[in-house]
C-alpha positions in Angstrom: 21.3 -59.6 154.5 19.3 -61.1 157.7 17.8 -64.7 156.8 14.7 -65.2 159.1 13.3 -69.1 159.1 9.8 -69.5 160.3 10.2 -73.5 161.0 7.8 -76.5 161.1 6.0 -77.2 164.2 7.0 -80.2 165.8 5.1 -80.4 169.1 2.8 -82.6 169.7 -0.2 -82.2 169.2 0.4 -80.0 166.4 -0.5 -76.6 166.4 -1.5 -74.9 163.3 -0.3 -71.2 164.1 2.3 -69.3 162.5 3.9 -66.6 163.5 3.7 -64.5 160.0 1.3 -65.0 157.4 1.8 -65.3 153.6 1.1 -61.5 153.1 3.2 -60.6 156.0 6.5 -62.3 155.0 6.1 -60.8 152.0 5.6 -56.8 153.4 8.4 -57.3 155.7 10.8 -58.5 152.9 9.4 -55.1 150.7 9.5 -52.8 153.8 12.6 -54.4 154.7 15.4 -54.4 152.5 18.0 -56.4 154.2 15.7 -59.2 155.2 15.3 -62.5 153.5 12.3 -65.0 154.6 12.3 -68.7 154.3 9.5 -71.1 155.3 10.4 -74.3 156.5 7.2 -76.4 154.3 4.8 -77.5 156.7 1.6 -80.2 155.8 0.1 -78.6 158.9 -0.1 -75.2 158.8 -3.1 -73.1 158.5 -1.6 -71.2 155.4 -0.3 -73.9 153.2 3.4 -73.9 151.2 1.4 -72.6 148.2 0.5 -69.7 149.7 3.7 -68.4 150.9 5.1 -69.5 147.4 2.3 -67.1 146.0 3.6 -64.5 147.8 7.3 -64.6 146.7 8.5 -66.5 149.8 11.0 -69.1 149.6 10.6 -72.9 150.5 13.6 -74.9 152.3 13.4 -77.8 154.6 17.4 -76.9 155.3 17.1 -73.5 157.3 20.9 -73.6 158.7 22.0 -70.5 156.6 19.1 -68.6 158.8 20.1 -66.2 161.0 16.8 -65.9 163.0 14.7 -69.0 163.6 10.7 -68.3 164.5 7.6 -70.8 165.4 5.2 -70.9 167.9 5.2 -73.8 170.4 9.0 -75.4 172.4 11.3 -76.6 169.4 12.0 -80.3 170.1 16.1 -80.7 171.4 17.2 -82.9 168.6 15.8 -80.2 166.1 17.5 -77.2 167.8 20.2 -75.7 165.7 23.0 -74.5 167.6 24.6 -71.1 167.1 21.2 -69.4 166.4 18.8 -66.9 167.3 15.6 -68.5 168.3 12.0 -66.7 168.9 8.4 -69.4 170.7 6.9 -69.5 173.6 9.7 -71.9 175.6 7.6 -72.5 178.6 11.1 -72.2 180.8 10.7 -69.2 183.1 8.7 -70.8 185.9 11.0 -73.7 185.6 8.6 -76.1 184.3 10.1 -79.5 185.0 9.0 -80.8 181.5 11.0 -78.6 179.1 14.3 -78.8 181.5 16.0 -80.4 178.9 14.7 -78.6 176.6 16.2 -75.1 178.6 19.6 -77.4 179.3 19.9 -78.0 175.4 19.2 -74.1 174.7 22.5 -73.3 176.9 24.5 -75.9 175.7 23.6 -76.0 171.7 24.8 -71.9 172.7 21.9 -70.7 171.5 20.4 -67.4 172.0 16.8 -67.5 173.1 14.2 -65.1 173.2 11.2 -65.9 174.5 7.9 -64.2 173.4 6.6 -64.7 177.0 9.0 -62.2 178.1 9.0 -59.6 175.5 6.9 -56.5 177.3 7.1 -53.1 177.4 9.0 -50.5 180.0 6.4 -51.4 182.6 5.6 -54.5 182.5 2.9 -55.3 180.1 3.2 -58.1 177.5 3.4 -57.4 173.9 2.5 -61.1 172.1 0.2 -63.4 172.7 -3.1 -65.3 171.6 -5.2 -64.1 174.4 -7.4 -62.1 173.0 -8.6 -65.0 170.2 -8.6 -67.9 173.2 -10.9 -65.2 174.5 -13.1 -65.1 171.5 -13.0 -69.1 171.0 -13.6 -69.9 174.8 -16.7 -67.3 175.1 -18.0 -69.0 171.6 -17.3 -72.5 173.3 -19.4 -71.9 176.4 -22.4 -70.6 174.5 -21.8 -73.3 172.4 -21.9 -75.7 175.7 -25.0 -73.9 176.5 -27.3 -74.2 173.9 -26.2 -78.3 173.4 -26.6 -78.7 177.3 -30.6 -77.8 176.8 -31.3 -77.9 173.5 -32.3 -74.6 173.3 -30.0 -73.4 170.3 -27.6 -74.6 168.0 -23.5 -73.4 167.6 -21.1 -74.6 165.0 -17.7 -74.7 166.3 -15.3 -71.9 165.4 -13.1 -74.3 163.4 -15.8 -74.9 161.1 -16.1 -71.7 160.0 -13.0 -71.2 159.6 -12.5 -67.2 160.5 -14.1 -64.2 163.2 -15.5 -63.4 160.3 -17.8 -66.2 159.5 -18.3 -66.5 163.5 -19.5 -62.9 164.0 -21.9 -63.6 160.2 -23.4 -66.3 162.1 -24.3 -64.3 164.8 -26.5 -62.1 162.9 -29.3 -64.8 163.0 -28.5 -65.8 166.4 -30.7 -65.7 168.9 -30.0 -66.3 172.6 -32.5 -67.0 175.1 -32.4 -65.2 178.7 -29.2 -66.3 180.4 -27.3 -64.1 183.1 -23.6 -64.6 182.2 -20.5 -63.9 184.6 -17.4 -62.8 183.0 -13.6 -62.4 185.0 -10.4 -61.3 184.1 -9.3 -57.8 183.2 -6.6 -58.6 179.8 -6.5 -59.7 176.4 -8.7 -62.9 177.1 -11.7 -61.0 178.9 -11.0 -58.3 175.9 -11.8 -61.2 173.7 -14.7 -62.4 175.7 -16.1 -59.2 175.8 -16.1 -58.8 171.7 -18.3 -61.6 171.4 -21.0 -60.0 173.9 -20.7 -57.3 171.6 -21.3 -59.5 168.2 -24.4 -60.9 170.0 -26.0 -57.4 171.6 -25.5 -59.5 174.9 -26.3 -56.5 177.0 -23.9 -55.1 180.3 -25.4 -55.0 183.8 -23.7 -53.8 186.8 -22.3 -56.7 188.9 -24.9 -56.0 191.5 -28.0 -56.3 188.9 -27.3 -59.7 188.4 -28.2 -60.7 191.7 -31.4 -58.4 192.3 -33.0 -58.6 188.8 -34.2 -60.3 186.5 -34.2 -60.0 182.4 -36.3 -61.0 179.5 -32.9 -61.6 177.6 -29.8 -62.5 178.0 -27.0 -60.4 180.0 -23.5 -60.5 181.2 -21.6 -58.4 184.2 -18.2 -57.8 184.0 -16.4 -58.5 187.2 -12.7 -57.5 187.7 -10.3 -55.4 190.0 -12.7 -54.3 192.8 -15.9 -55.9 191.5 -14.0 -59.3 192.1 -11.3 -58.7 194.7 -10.7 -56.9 198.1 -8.3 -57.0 200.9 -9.0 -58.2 204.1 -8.2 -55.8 206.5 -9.7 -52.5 204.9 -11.9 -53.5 202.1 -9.6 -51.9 199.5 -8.2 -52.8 196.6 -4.8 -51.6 194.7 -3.8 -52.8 191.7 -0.6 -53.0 192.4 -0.9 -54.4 195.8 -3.1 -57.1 194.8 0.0 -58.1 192.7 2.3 -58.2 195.1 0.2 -59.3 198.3 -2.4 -61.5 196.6 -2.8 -63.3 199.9 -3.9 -60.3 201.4 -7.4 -60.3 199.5 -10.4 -62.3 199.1 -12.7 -63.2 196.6 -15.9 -62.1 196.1 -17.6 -64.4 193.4 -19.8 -66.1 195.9 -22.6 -64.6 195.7 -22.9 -64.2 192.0 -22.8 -68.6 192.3 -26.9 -69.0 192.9 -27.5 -65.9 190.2 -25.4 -67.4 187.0 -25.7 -69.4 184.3 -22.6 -69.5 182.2 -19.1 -68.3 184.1 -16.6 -67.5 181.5 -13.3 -67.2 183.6 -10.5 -65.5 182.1 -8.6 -64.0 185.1 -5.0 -65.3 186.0 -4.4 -67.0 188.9 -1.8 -68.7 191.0 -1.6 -70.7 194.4 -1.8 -67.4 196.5 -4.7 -66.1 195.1 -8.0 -67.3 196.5 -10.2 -69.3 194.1 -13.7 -67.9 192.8 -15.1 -70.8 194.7 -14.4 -74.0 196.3 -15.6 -77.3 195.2 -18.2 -77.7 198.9 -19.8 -74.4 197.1 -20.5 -76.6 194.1 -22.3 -79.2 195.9 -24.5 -76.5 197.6 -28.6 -76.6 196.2 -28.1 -72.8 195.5 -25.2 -73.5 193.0 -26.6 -72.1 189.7 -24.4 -72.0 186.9 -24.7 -75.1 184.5 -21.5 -73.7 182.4 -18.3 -72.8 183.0 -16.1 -71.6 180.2 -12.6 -71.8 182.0 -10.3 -70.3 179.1 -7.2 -69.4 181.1 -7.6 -72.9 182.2 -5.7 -73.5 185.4 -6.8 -76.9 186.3 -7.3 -77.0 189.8 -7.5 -73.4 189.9 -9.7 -70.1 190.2 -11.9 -72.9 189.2 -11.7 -76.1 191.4 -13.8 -78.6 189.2 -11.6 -77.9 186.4 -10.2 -81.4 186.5 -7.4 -81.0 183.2 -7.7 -79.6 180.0 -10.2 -80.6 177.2 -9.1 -80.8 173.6 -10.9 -79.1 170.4 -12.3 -82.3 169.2 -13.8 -82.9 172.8 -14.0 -79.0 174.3 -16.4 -80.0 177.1 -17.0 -82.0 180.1 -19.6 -82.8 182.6 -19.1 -82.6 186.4 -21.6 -84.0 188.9 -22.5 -81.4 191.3 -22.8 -83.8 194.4 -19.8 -86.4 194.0 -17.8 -84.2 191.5 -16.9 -87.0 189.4 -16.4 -87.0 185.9 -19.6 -87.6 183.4 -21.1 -87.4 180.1 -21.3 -83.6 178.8 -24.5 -82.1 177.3 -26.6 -83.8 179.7 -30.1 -81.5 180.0 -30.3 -81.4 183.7 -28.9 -79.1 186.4 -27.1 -81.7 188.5 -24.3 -81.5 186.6 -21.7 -78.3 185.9 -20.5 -78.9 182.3 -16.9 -77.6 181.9 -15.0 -76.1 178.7 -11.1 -76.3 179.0 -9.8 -76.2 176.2 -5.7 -74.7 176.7 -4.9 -74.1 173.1 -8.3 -72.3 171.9 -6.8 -70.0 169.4 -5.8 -73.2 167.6 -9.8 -73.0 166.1 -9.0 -69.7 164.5 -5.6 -69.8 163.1 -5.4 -67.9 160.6 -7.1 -65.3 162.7 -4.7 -65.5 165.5 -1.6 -65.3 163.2 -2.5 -62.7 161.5 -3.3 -61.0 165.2 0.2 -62.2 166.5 2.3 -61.4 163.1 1.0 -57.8 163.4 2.0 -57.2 166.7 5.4 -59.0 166.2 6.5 -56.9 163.2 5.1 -53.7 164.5 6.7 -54.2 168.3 9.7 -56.5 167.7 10.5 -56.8 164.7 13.1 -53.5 164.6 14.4 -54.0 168.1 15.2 -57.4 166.7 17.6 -56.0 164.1 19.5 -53.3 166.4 22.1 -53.5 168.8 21.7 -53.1 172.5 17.4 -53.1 172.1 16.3 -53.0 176.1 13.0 -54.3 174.6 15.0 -57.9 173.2 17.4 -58.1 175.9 14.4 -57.9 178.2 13.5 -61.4 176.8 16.6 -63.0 176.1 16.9 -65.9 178.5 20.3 -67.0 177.4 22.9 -66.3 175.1 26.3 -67.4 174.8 26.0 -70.2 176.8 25.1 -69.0 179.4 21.7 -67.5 181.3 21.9 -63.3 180.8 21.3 -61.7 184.1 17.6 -61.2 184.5 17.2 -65.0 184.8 20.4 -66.4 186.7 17.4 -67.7 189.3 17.3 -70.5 186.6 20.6 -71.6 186.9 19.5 -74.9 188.9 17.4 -75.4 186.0 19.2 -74.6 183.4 22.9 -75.8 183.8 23.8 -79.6 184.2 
């Protein structure tokens, strides 16, 4: 018999996610016959101890007969037990200076840890995440932003109705006035963006309409790949190449800037890649969009003026186009750029998003997980034994005292 725990988030602030719900822990234990769930109780979490007591599922705040330990978010060091199997999102792999112990502790406490970051398939492409709901909550966020900014229409937040469901009811008697909207990215975020176009009958122009036309209701282009990037030399653009050679290509958001309203950035970026604008472009007359939705949120990123994250009781903030200082949001005038950044959006939807992530995590991982010698797991194991496992000896400056 396998014991799984799924443990108590401990990070603050808290998150509310879980990586299987009530009715999953109880299909895996019927599907599976040699696994055992435990739930560590939890006064936080979107489905509460009741729940998972409803479904059959036991309740222990001791989880050190568990053979598998699962949550979300980094597992503080001084509630790491050693010897086990551990599955979150460690936030290690770029060697982020702020979980070093937390990757030292991992090694030492001997503990084998596989990141979901890292679990992908044969070529590459991730297999868990909350994209596609930050996607959802971030679009709903900027429309939200929107409508407050001018008082033109009014948007409960997701939270407060508490599933897509209720969100995408809501929509039914929605109404939005004419607005041209600008959507990056080309994953699970932009996937989630581009289901709430859908809920609204937002309707899809080519990238070049935008700029020449104009509509009696509201629209959105979809700008990725070679809409939104190109090399320098030759005008091309490769996937693959892009990738690789990032700093071979530039951007080519600018001229969308003087023809938008609402930007909702979901594209990923690092230092090599060239931003969708710079923050001179902001203080330009001709600058045009009065929100940006930034759900991938990169402060100081694709998106300059994105000055650090936001928080779900406080999703939005104002920018002042001229000195680009900080200011009130919601203010109904077009001298200022209010910004969204919220960096844990799925955290409005929860139950929604762990129902989205348990799927995916029983239906991808959860097999490899019990078989020996899974490429798929040992793809993501970052250490084990003590030690870093090959793929990720470039940590060992990180990870070893």
């Amino acid at each position: 018999m396998i014991r799984i725990g799924l443990i108590k988030e401990r990070k603050s602030p808290a998150d509310n996610r879980v990586a299987f719900t009530p009715e999953q822990c109880a299909l895996i234990q019927q599907i599976y016959n040699d696994i055992e769930i435990v739930v560590e109780p939890s006064d936080t979490r979107c489905f509460a101890d009741e729940d998972y007591e409803a479904s059959g599922i036991e309740l222990s705040d001791d989880l050190s007969n568990c053979d598998i330990l699962i949550g979300i978010k980094e597992v503080p060091v001084d509630h790491l037990i050693p010897n086990k199997t551990y599955l979150f999102f460690s936030h290690t792999k770029k060697k982020q200076p702020y979980n070093q112990k937390l990757m030292r502790a991992l090694v030492k406490k001997n503990i084998r840890m596989i990141d979901y970051e890292c679990l992908t398939h044969e070529d590459g492409q991730r297999i868990l995440g909350f994209a596609l709901y930050a996607g959802i909550v971030g679009a709903h966020n900027g429309l939200m932003a929107y409508g407050k900014k001018f008082g033109l229409y009014e948007l409960p937040r997701a939270y407060e109705l508490k599933s897509f469901k209720d969100l995408a009811k809501y929509y039914e008697t929605l109404k939005l006035p004419n607005v041209k909207i600008a959507i990056t990215g080309s994953g699970k975020v932009a996937a989630g963006v581009l289901e709430i176009m859908a809920q609204l009958d937002i309707e899809s122009i080519e990238p070049q309409d935008i700029i020449d036309k104009e509509f009696a209701y509201p629209v959105y282009t979809y700008l990725k790949g070679h809409t939104l990037y190109r090399r320098k030399d030759d005008l091309s653009f490769g996937r693959d190449d892009f990738h690789h050679h990032p700093e071979d290509y530039e951007c080519l958001f600018k001229p969308y800037l003087s023809h938008t309203d609402i930007l909702m950035n979901g594209i990923y970026w690092d230092q090599h890649i060239e931003r969708l604008f710079e923050k001179e472009d902001v203080q330009q007359p001709d600058f045009k969009i009065d929100v940006i939705a930034d759900i991938t949120c990169d402060v100081n990123g694709s998106v300059p003026i994105n000055i650090g994250a936001s928080t779900i009781a406080e999703p939005v903030y104002g920018i002042h186009k001229k000195t680009l200082e900080r200011t009130a949001p919601y203010l109904p005038t077009n001298d200022t750029v209010d910004m969204m950044a919220v960096d844990n959006l799925p955290n409005e939807l929860p139950r929604d998003a762990s129902q989205y992530f348990g799927v995916h995590l029983e239906k991808y991982v959860l097999k490899e997980l019990l078989k020996e010698g899974s490429a798929l797991i040992h793809r993501a194991t970052i250490c084990k034994e003590g030690k870093l496992t090959d793929t990720y000896e470039y940590l060992s400056d990180y990870a070893y005292e």
